[in-house]
DOLOVO-583886 format. One line per field, with one value per residue (C-alpha): residue number from 1; residue in three letters; x, y, z. Coordinates in Angstrom, 2 decimals, decimal comma. Layout:
// DOLOVO-583886
sevo <- (NUM  ...)
pakol <- (ala  ...)
x <- (X  ...)
y <- (Y  ...)
z <- (Z  ...)
//
This chain:
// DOLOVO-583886
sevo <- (1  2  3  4  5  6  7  8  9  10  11  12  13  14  15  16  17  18  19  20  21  22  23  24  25  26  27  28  29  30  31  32  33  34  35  36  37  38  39  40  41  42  43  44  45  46  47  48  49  50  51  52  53  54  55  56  57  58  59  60  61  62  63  64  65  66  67  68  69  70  71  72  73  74  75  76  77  78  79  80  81  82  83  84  85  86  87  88  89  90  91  92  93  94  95  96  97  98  99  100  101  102  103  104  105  106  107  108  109  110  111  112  113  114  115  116  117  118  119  120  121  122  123  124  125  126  127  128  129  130  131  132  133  134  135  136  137  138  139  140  141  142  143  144  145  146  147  148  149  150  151  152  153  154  155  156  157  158  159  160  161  162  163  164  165  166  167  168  169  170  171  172  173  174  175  176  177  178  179  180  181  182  183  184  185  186  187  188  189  190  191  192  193  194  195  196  197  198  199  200  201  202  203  204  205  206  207  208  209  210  211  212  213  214  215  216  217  218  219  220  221  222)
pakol <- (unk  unk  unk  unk  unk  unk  unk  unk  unk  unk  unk  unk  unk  unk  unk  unk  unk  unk  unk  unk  unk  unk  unk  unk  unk  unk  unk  unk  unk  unk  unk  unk  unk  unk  unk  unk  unk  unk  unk  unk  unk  unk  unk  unk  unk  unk  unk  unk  unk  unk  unk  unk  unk  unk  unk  unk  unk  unk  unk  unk  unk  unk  unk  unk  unk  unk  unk  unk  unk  unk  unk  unk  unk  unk  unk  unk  unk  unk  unk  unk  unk  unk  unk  unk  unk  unk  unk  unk  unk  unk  unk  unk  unk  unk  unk  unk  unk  unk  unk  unk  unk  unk  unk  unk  unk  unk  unk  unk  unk  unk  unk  unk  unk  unk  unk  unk  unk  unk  unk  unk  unk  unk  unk  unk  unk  unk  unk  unk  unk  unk  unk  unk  unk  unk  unk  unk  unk  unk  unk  unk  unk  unk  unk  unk  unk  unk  unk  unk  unk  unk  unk  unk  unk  unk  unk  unk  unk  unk  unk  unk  unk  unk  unk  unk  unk  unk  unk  unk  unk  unk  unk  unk  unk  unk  unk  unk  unk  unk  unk  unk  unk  unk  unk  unk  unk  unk  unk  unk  unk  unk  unk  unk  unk  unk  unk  unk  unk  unk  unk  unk  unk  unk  unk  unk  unk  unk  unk  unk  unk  unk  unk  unk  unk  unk  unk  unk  unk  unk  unk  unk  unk  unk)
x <- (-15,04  -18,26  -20,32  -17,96  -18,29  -21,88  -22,13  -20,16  -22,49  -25,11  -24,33  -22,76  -25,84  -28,11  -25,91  -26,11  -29,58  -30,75  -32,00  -29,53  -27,67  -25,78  -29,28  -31,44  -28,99  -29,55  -32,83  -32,96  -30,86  -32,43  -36,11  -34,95  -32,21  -32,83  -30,52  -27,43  -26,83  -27,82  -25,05  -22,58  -23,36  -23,31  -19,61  -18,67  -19,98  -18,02  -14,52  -15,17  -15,75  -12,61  -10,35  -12,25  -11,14  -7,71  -7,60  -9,28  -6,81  -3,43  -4,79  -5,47  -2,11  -0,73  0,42  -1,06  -3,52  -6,47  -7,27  -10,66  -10,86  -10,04  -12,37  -15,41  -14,60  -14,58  -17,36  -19,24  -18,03  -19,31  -22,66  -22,95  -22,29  -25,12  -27,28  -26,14  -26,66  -30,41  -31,41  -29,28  -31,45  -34,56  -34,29  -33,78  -36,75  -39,05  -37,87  -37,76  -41,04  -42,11  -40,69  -42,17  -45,95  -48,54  -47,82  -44,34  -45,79  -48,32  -45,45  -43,19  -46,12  -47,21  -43,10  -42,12  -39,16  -38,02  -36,24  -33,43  -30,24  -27,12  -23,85  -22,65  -19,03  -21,36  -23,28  -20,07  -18,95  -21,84  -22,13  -17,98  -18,70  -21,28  -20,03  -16,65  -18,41  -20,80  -20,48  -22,17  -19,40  -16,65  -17,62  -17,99  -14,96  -13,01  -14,68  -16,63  -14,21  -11,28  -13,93  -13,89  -10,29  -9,96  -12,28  -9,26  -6,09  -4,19  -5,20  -4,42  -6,77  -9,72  -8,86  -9,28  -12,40  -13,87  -13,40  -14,65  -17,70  -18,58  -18,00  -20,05  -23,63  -22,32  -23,03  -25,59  -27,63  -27,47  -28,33  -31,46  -33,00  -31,91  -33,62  -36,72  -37,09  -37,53  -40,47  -43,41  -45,42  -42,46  -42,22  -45,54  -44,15  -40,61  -40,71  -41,88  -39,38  -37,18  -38,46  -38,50  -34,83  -33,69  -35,49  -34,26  -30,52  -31,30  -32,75  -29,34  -27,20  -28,86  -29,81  -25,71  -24,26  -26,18  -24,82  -21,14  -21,47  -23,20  -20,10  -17,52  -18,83  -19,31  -15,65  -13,88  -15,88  -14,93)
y <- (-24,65  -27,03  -24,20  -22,42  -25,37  -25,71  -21,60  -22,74  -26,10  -23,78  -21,24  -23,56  -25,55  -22,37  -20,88  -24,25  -24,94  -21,44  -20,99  -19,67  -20,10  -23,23  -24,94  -23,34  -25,30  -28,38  -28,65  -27,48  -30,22  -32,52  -31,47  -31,53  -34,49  -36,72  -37,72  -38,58  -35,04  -33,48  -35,40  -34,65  -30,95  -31,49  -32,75  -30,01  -27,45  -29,46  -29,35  -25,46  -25,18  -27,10  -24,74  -21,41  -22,98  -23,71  -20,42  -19,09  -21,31  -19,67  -15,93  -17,13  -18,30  -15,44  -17,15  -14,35  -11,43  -11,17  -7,57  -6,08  -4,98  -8,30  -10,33  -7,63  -8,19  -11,94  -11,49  -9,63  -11,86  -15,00  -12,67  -12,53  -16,22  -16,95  -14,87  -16,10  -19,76  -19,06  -17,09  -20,14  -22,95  -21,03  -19,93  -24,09  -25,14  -23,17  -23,59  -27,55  -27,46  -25,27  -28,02  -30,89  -32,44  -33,58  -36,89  -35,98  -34,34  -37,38  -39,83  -37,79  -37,00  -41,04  -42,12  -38,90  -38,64  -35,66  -35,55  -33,35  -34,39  -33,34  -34,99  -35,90  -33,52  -30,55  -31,07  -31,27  -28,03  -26,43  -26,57  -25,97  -22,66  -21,37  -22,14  -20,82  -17,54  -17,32  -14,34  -15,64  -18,69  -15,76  -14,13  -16,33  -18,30  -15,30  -13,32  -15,19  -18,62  -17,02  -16,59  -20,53  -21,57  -22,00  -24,37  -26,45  -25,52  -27,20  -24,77  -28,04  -30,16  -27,11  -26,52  -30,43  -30,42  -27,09  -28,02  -31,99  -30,47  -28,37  -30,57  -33,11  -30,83  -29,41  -33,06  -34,23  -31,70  -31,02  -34,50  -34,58  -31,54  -33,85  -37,12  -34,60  -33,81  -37,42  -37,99  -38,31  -35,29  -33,32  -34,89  -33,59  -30,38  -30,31  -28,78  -25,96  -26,25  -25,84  -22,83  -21,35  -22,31  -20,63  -17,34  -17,77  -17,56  -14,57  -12,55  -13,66  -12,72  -9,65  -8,25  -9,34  -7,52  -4,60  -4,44  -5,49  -2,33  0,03  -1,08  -0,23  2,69  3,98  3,08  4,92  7,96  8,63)
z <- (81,97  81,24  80,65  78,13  76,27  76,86  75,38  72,61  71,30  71,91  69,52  66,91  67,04  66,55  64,09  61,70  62,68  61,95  58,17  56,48  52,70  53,84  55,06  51,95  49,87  51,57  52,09  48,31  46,87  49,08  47,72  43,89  43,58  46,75  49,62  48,21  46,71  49,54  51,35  49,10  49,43  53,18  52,81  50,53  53,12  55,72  54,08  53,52  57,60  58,37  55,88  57,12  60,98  60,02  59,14  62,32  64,22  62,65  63,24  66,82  67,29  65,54  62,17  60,30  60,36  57,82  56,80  57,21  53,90  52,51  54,69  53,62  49,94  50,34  52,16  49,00  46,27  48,69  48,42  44,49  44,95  47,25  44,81  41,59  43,02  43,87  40,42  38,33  40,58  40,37  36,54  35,73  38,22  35,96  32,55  33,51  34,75  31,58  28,95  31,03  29,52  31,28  31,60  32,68  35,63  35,80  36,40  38,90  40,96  41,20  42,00  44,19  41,60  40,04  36,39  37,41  37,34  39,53  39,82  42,85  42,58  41,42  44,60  46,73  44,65  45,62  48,93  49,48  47,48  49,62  52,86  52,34  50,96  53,65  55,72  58,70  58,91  58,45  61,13  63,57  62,84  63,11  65,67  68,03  67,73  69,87  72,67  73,78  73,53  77,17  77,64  79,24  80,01  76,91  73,75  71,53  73,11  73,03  69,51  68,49  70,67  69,56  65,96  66,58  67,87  65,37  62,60  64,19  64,89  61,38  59,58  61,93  61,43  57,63  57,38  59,97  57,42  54,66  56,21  56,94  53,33  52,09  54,46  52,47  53,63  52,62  49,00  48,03  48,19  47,75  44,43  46,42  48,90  46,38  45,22  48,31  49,30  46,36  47,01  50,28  48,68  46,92  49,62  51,05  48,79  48,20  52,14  52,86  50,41  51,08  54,26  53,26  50,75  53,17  55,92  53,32  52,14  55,97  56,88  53,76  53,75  57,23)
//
């Protein structure tokens, strides 16, 4: 059974690790409001993986059955989300950079600090609303998930360690892009970073619900 598990720590770990919404987030908030937000967001994303497992977990053990239709739509609206998120961050990086003088951009530039503000619940908002709309967390949760409950012969004990283990590369390795962002080489251009991230959740938002809508579409014309 090692190398179920082994398959599964794999793919969690390239699923988190792979740039994606959840990870454009982070290493956004980490760019634009430091460490401490970005942790916050972290947790938020965190405590939106445990509920989307619990619910993985009770359609595995036949609590309930999610519908399709309903996961697609949740699916789309977690889209727009994604989306909306990007334009909102993108459309305040630039007006705050249009309203800020030279001597603004004088003193930020000597301290590495940046004069936007976000609370620390926002942050944890955040990052709980984008990972329990992400498709690609859907998905796996409640398709590929199922696939390594037998990694021992006790489904309790492979559900506690399956969702330990993902929880843990989940946090450690929002946090190592976090801790990577407040290196100095990455400060002189995390305004950019930012920028990027954000256009990053756009393209996101807008290339998944393309897809979601294209799906749809396909499966009730038929």
């Amino acid at each position: 059974m090692l190398e179920v598990l082994f398959a599964y720590i794999l793919a969690v770990f390239l699923l988190i690790a792979t740039p994606g919404p959840v990870v454009a987030l982070v290493l956004r908030n980490a760019s634009l409001y430091g460490f401490k937000v970005a942790l916050f967001t972290s947790i938020g994303t965190n405590f939106a993986s445990l509920i989307l497992i619990t619910l993985a977990i009770a359609v595995i053990l036949g609590v309930f059955q999610v519908s399709p239709f309903v996961l697609s739509l949740l699916s789309l609206l977690g889209c727009v989300f994604i989306f909306y998120l990007g334009a909102s961050s993108l459309y305040q990086t630039f007006k705050s950079h249009q309203n800020k003088s030279s001597q603004d951009l004088n003193t930020q530039e000597k301290f590495g600090k940046n004069t936007l503000k976000k609370t620390f619940i926002s942050s944890f908002l955040e990052g709980f609303g984008i990972a329990i709309s992400n498709p690609k967390d859907i998905i796996f949760f409640m398709a590929f998930f199922p696939q390594f409950i037998h990694i021992s012969p006790s489904i309790t004990l492979s559900l506690s360690l399956l969702v330990a283990i993902w929880i843990l590369l989940d946090f450690s390795i929002l946090m190592s892009y976090a801790i990577l962002m407040q290196k100095v080489i990455f400060l002189r251009y995390k305004n950019g970073i930012g920028i990027v991230s954000d256009i990053v959740l756009m393209i996101v938002g807008i290339f998944g619900g393309y897809y979601l809508l294209q799906g749809l579409y396909e499966s009730y014309s038929l």
